[in-house]
N, C-alpha and C positions, 0 to 999 in steps of 0.2 A: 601954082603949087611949088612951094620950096622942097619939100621933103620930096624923097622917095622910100616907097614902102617894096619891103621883100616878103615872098611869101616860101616858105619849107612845107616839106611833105609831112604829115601827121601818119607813121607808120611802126609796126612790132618788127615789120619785118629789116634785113639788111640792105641798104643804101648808102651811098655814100655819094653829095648833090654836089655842086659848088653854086652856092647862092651869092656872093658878091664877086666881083673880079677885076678891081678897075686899079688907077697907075697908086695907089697910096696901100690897098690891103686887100688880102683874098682871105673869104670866109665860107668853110665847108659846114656841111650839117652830116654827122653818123651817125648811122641807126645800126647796133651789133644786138643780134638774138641773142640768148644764152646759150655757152658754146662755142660763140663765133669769134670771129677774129678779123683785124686789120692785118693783110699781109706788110711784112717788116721791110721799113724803108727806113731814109735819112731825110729830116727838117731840111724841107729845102728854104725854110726863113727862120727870126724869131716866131716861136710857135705859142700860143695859148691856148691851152684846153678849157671848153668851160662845161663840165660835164652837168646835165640836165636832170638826169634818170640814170639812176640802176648806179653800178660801179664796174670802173674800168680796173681791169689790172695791165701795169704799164712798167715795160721793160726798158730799161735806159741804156745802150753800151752792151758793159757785161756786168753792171748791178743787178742785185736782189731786183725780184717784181715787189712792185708797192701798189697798192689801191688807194684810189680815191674814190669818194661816196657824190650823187648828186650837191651840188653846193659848192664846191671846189671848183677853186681854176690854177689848172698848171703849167708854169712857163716849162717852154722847153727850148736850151736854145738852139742856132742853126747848125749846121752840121753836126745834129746828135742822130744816132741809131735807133731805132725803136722800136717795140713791139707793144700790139696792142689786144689786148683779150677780153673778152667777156666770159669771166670765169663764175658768176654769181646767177641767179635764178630768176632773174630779173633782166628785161632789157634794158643794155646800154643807151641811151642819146646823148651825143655830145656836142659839143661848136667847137670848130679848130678857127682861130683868127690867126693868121699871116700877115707881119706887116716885117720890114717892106713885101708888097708880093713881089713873091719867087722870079718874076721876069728879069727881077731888077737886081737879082742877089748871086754872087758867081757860083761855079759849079760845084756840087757836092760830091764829099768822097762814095766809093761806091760800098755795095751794101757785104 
């Protein structure tokens, strides 16, 4: 067998897994209830959001919050600030992909 398969949690509730981690990308899976929130950190790589379900609203720095709906994917890049919410009535799912991963990227400023 050439491939390798991953599997994610199927959940409403809040989670946050790391399902890939190896030397080229690290790929998380989030599950935010409505309400909920990612507490606010810095990209520790280039970042990609590929939001699944529901809509995020996503704070960048010290801009305006913007939303994106299932269907979107958001670069973000590395050393940016961020805030992440689920402000809609509906749960959030997202995929963050990380490349390079973070091991291999210097250190970020703090928060």
């Amino acid at each position: 067998m050439i491939e390798k398969a991953y599997r994610f949690t199927h959940t409403d509730d809040f989670i946050t897994e790391k399902i890939i981690d190896d030397e080229h990308v690290n790929i998380n899976h989030i599950v935010v209830a409505p309400g909920g929130y990612v507490p606010v950190h810095v990209a520790n790589s280039h970042v990609h959001q590929i939001i699944v379900r529901g809509t995020i609203s996503l704070r960048l720095e010290d801009e305006p919050v913007v939303r994106y709906t299932a269907g979107s994917i958001v670069a973000i890049p590395f050393n940016t600030k961020m805030e992440i919410r689920n402000e809609g009535s509906d749960t959030l799912e997202f995929f963050v992909v990380k490349a390079s991963n973070p091991r291999s990227m210097p250190p970020t400023k703090k928060v």
